[in-house]
N, C-alpha and C positions, 0 to 999 in steps of 0.2 A: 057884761064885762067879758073880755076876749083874754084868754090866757093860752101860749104857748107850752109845748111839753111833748115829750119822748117816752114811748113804750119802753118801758126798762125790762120789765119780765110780764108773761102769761105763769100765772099758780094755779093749778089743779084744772087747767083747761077752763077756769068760770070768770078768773078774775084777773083783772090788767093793773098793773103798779105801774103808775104814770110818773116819770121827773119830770117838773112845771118848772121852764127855762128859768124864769126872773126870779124864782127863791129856792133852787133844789130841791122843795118842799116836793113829799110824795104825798102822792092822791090814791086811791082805788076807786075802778069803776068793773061794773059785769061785763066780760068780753062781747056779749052778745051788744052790750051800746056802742063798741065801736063800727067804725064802718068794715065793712069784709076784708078791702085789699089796707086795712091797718091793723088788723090781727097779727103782728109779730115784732117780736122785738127791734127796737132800733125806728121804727114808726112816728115820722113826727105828726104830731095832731094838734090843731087849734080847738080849745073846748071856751064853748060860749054860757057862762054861768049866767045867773038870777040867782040873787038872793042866796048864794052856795051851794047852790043847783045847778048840775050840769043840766044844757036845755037841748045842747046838739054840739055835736064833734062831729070836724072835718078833717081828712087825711090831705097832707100837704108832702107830694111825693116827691116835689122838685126841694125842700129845704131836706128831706131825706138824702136826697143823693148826692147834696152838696155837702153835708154832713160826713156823709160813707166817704168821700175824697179827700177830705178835708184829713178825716181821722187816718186815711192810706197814705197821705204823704206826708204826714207829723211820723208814721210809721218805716217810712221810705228814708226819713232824715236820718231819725233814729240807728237805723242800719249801717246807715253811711260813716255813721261818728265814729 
């Protein structure tokens, strides 16, 4: 099963608190399983379970930057009001 989700935070340098798009539910996983350029916050990642097993995570850098735009110009409007 393929699930969507966003690095929220990095804690104590070891462990990734993930928000999973379709139920805001938070997850943890060890920083060391994500991929390198998605070690940081704001990170969007597909993680592929079994059985409630993460089996592999993929960094998705182009729904990341549509994201980061997205949240600039809800921030742009904001301004404007």
């Amino acid at each position: 099963m393929m699930k969507k989700g966003t690095v929220d935070r990095i804690e104590d340098g070891e462990h990734a608190v993930i928000v999973l798009s379709s139920t805001d539910e938070q997850t943890v996983c060890a920083v060391e399983e994500l991929p390198h350029e998605a070690r940081h916050s704001g990170a969007v990642i597909e993680l592929e379970t079994a059985d409630e097993d993460v089996s592999k995570i993929n960094y998705l850098p182009d729904e990341e930057e549509t994201n980061r735009e997205r949240i600039s110009r809800k921030r742009d409007e904001a301004t404007d009001e």
